[in-house]
N, C-alpha and C positions, 0 to 999 in steps of 0.2 A: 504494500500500500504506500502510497507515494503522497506528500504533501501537498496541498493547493496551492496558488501562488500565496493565496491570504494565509495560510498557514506558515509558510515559510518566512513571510514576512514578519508574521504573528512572534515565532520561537526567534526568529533574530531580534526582534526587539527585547523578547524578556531573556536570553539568555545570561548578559550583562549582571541583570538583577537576580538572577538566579546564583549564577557565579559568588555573588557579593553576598546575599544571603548564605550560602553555604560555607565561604568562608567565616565570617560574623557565626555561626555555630560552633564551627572549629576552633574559633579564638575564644571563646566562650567554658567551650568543654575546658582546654588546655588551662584557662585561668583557673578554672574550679577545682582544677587537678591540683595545682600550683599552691606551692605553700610559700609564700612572703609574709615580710614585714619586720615586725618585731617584736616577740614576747617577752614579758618580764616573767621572771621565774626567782620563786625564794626560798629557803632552805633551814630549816629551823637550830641544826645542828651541823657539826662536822663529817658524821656519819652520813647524814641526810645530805648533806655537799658533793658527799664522792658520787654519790648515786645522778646527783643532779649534774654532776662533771660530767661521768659517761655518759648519759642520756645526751650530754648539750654533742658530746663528740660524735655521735652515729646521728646527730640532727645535721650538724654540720656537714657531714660526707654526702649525705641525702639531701638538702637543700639547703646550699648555698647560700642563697638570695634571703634565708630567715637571721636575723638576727637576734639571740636570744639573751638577756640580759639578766644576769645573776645577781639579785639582792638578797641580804638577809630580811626577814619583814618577822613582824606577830603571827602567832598560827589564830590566835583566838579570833576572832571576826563572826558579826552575824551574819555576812553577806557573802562568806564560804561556805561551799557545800563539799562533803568529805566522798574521795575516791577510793580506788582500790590500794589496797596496803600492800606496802611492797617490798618491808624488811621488820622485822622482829629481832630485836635482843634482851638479855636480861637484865638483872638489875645487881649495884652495888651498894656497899654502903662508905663513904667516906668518912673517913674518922682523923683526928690526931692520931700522928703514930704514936703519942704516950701514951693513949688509951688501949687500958686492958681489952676490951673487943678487938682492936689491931691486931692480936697476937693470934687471934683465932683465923682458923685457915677457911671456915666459913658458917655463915649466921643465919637464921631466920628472923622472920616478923616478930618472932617471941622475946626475940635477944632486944628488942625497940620501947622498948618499957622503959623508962627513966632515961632514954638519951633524948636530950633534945631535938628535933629535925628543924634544920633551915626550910624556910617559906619562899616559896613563889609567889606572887601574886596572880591570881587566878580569876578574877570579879567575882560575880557570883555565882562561881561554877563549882559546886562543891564535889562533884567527880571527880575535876581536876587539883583539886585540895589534895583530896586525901589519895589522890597517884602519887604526887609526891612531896605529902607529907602526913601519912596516915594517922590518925587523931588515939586509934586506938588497934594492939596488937588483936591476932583473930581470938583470943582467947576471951579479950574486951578488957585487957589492961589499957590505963592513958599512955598517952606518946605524946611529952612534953614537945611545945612548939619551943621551936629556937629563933636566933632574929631572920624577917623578911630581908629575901637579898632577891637582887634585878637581873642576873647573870651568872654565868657558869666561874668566872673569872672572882667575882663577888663572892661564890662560895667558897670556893679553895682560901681565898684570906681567910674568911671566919671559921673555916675548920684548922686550918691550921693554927689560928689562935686560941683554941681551942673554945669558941663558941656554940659547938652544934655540929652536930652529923649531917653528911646529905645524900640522901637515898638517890643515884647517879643511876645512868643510863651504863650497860657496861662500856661501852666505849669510851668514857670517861679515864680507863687505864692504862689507853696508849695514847689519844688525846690530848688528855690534863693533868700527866703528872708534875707532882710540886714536893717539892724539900718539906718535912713533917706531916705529912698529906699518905695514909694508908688507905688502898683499899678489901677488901676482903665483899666477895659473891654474899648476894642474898636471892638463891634461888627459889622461894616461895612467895616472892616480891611479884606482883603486877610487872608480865614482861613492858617494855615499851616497844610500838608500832609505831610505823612511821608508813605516810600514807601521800596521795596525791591529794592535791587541795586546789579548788578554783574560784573564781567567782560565780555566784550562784545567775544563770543566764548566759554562761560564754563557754560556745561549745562552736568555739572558731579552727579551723583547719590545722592550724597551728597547734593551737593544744591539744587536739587529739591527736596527731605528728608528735608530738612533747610525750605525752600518757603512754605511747607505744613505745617510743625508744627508752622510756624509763624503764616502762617491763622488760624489755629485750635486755636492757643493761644488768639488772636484776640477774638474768640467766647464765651471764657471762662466768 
């Protein structure tokens, strides 16, 4: 079957626009494919760093064009919504090395009765309290509070001065060692999890590029 002259005519004028609209799809797809820009990315601890390190290097190899930008920021926020967890460790207890608990090779929640625990400041999240600084051992003896401190850095002065214990993440023991500063496992302690965190509404291309190479970095 053969076109009319009016057909011929017809498909030559729209070819042009045809052309153009199929490319404009094509540029379209590729954009959506396309991960740019620039994400901010923050990391609550130094363990939680390394994780956020390798994910940024298999972001990198994989697209170029993203820029991802490493702050330390607050984890508490209304306006995060909590992801998949993506590493678990257990827990320590920091002490004065003069202290008789130092010597012990390792402790439970029971041993926490009469030592004071340094404070976080938590608002009013009282799960986050007593993660870490539990108010009383499982048996329900008290667990004197010690002084509120604002950082990791904060606590090793005051247990070295001997002010207070701080129930530490165990990474704390290749991390944050200090001159006076023991630690000693407390393995019936609330392990700590460490997870993805985003703003609640932002489920941009990027972040989920960002949540995949973090798992992936996980497996390495």
């Amino acid at each position: 079957m053969e076109l009319t002259e009016l057909g011929r005519s017809l498909r030559d004028d729209l070819a042009p626009h045809h052309r153009a609209m199929r490319d404009a799809l094509e540029r379209a797809a590729v954009s959506a494919r396309r991960v740019a820009g620039k994400l901010h990315v923050g990391f609550s601890g130094p363990l939680a760093g390394v994780r956020v390190m390798s994910a940024v290097e298999l972001l990198a190899a994989r697209a170029p064009e993203l820029s991802v930008l490493v702050c330390e920021v607050p984890v508490a926020d209304p306006g995060l919504s909590q992801g998949r967890a993506l590493l678990t460790e257990g827990r320590v207890l920091a002490l004065p090395s003069a202290h008789p608990l130092a010597e012990r090779s390792v402790l439970s929640l029971e041993d926490l009765a009469g030592v004071p625990l340094l404070t976080f400041p938590c608002a009013d999240d009282a799960a986050c309290r007593e993660r870490y600084a539990p108010s009383r051992t499982p048996s329900g003896r008290p667990v004197p509070s010690g002084p509120e401190v604002f950082s990791d850095q904060e606590a090793l002065v005051f247990v070295a001065a001997g002010q207070g214990a701080w129930l530490a993440a165990a990474h704390a023991t290749t991390y944050h060692r200090r001159p006076g500063v023991t630690y000693v496992p407390v393995p019936d302690a609330e392990p700590m999890t460490y997870g993805l965190v985003r703003r609640k509404g932002h489920d941009a291309p990027a972040v989920r590029a960002f949540e995949r190479a973090a798992e992936e970095a996980g497996r390495d």
